[in-house]
C-alpha positions as CSV (number, residue, x, y, z in Angstrom):
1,X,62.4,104.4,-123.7
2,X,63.1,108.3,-123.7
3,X,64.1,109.9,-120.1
4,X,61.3,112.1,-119.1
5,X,62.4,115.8,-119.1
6,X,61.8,117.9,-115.5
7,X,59.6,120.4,-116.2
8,X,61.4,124.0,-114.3
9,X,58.4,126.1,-114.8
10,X,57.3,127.6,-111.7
11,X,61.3,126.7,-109.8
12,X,62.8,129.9,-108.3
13,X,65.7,131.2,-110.1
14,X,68.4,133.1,-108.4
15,X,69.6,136.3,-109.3
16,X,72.1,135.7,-111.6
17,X,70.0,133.8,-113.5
18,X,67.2,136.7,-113.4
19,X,70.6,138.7,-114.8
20,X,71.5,136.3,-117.8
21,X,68.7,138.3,-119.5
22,X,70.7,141.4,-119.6
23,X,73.1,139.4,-122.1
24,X,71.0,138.8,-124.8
25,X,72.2,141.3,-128.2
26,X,69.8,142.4,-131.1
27,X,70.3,140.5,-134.5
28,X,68.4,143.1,-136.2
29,X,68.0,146.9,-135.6
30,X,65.9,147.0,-132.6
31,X,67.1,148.5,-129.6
32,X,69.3,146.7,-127.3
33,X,67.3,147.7,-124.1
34,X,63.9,146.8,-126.2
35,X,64.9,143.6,-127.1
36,X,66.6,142.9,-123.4
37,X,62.7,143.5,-122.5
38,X,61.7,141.9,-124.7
39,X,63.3,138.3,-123.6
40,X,63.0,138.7,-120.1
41,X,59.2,139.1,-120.6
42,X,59.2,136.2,-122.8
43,X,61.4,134.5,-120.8
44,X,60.5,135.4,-116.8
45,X,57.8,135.2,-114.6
46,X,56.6,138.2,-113.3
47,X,58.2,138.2,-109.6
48,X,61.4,137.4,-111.7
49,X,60.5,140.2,-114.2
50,X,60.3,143.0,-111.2
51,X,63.9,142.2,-110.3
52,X,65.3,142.0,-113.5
53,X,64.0,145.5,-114.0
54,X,66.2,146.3,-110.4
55,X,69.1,144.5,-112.4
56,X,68.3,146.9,-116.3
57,X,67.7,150.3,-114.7
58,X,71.1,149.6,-112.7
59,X,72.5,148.5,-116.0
60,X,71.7,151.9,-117.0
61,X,69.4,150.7,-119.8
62,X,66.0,152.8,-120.9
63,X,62.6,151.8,-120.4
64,X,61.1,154.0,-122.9
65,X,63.5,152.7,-125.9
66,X,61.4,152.5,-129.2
67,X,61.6,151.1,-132.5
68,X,61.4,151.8,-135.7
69,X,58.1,151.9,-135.8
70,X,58.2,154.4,-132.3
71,X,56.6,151.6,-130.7
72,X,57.8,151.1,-126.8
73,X,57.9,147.9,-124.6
74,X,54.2,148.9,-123.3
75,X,53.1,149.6,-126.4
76,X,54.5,146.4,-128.3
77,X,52.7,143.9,-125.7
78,X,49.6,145.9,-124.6
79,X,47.4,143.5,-126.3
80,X,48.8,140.4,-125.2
81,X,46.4,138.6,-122.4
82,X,49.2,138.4,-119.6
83,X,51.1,141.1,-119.9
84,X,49.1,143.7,-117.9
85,X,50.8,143.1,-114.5
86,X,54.0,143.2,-116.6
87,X,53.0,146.9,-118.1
88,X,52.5,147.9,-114.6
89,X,56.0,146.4,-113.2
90,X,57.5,149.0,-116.2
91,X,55.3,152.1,-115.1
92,X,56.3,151.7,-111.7
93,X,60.2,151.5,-112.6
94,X,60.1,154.7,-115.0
95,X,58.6,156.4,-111.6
């Protein structure tokens, strides 16, 4: 009989965990502060999201990288049904 997993969703994480998302490096040629963005929203829920944007902007990372296509982090998950509060977390940390 298989051990049941714990499910974690909804557990707080601490801040270091908030900043493992920081770590994460392209593959490809996207932008390494789009795809940072990119996993933390993917990755975070959006309380956690707000304070890793604390943690990127510190990092000195940009919130209006682009990619190839020119498209930015707003632009590349507008249409998606969740992210919304996540868009607004982003507005209100490029001031």
């Amino acid at each position: 009989m298989r051990k049941e997993k714990k499910q974690v969703i909804g557990e707080d994480i601490d801040d270091d965990a908030v900043r493992l998302f920081l770590q994460p490096e392209p593959t490809d040629d996207t932008p390494p502060s789009l795809h940072k963005l990119i996993k933390a929203y993917r990755g975070l829920r959006v309380d956690d999201f707000g304070r890793f944007l604390v943690f990127f902007k510190e990092a000195g990372y940009d919130l209006g990288a682009t990619d190839a296509k020119g498209q930015d982090f707003i632009a590349m998950i507008a249409d998606q049904r969740q992210a919304q509060p996540y868009i607004e977390l982003v507005r209100e940390a490029r001031g």
